[in-house]
C-alpha positions in Angstrom: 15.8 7.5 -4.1 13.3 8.8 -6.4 10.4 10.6 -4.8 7.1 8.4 -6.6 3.4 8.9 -5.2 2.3 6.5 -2.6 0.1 3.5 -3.6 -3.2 5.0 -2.2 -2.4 8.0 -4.9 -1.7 5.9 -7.7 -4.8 3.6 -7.0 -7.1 6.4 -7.2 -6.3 6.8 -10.6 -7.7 4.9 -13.6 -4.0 5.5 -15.8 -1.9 2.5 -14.9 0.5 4.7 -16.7 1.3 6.5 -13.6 2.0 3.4 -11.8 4.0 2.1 -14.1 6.2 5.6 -14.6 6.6 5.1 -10.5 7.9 1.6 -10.7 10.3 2.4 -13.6 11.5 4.8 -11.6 12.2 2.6 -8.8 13.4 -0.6 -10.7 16.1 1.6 -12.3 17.1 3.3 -8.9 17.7 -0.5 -8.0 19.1 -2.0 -10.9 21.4 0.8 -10.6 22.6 0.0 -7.7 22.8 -3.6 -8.1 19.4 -4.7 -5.9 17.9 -7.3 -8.2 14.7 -7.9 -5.6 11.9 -5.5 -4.6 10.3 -6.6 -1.4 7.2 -4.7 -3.3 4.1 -4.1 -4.0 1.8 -4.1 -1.3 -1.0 -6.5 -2.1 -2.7 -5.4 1.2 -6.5 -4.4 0.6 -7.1 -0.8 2.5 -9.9 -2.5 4.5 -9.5 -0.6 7.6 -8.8 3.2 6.6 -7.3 4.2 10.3 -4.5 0.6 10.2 -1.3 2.4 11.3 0.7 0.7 8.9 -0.9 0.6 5.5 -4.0 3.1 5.5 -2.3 5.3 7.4 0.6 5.7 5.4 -1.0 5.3 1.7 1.1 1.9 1.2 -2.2 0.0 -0.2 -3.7 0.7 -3.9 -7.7 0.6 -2.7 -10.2 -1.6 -0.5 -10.9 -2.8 -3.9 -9.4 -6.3 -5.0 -9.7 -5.9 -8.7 -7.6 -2.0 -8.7 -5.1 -3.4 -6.2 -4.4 -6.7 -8.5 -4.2 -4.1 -11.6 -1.7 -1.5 -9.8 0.2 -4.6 -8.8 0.2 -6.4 -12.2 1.6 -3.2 -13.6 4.8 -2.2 -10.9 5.7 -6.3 -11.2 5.5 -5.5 -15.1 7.5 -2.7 -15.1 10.0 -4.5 -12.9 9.8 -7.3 -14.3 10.9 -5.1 -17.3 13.5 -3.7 -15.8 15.0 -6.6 -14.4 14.1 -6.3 -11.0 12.1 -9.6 -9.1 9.0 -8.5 -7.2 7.4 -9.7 -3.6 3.9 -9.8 -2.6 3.0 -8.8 1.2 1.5 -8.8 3.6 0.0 -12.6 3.5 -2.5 -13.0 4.2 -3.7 -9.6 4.7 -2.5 -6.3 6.8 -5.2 -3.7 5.7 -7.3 -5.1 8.2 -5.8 -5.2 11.6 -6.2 -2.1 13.8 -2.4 -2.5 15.0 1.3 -2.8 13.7 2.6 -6.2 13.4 6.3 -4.4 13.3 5.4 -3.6 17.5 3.7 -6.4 18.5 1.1 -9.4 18.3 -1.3 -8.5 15.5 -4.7 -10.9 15.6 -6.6 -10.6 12.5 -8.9 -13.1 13.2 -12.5 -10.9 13.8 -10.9 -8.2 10.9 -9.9 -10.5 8.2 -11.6 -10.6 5.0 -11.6 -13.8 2.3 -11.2 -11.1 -0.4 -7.8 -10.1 0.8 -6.9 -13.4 -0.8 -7.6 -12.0 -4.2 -4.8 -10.2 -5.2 -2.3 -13.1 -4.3 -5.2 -15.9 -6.2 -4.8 -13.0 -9.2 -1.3 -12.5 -9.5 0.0 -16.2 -8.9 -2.7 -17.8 -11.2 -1.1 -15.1 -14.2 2.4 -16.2 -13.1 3.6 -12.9 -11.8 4.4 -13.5 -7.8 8.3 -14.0 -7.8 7.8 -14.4 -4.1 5.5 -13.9 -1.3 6.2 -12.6 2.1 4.2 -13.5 5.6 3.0 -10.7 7.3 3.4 -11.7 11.2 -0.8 -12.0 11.1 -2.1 -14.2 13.5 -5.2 -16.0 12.3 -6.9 -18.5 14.7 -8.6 -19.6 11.7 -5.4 -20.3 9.6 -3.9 -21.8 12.5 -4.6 -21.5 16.6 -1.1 -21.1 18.2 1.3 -20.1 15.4 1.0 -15.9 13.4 1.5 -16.7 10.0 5.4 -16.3 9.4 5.6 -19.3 12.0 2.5 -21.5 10.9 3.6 -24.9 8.6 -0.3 -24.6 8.6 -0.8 -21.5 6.8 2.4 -22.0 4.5 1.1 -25.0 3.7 -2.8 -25.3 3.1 -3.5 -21.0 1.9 0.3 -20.9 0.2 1.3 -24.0 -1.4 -1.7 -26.5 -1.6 -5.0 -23.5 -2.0 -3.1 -21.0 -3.9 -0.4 -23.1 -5.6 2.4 -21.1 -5.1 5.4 -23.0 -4.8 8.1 -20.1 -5.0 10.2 -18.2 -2.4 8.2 -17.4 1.1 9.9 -14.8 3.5 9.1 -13.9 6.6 8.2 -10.2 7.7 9.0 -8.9 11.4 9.3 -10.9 13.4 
């Protein structure tokens, strides 16, 4: 696999070039090898610096909505380009929560921001979310028994009816 600079790097840079360079990189390595689907990019904002599964580890672009939906725009491009599909995660949000949802229950209901919305709103509205995949978020908001992989509620009113999506969903951990 080729060695490319995490999302936190490239989203401190302005050159979308370098982003791009990295997902060429990587949509070659795949097409290569016959993978036709990238469960990537992280569309997670960087909300909570210390989350031990996206801040931590440098797998969001920024905090900020607008650089995230550019970085992204650009790897889905680029791989897009190269023949490669592209998947949006973690819906609705995983730069928030303060724990893992690959060890356990994760509630994002006090942490979760409307703007983590924006880069999915972004990127469907310009056509380039080949697929979307459910973080396992619980939301009490979104729905009060069922995280979001599970809810029909969150599927249905934030994915298909608010956001108009109407491709592929997959689930995340479960």
């Amino acid at each position: 696999f080729p060695v490319t600079p995490a999302a936190a790097e490239l989203g401190k840079s302005s050159d979308l070039n370098l982003t791009i360079e990295s997902a060429r990189q990587t949509a070659r390595m795949l097409r290569s090898v016959g993978v036709n689907l990238n469960l990537a990019p992280v569309v997670d904002l960087n909300v909570y610096k210390e989350n031990p599964i996206i801040g931590k580890y440098g797998r969001s672009f920024s905090a900020d909505p607008a650089i995230v939906t550019a970085h992204a725009r650009a790897w889905i491009n680029e791989h897009r380009h190269q023949g490669i599909l592209s998947c949006l995660k973690h819906f609705p949000g995983h730069g928030s929560s303060h724990t893992d949802s690959h060890l356990g229950f994760v509630d994002i209901t006090n942490s979760w921001q409307e703007t983590e919305l924006l880069p999915y709103q972004n990127l469907i509205s310009e056509n380039r979310a080949d697929s979307i995949m459910l973080g396992h978020l619980f939301n009490r908001y979104f729905d009060d028994q069922y995280p979001a992989t599970l809810s029909r509620a969150t599927i249905q009113t934030l994915v298909r009816q608010r956001l108009q999506f109407n491709g592929v969903v997959i689930s995340d951990d479960m």
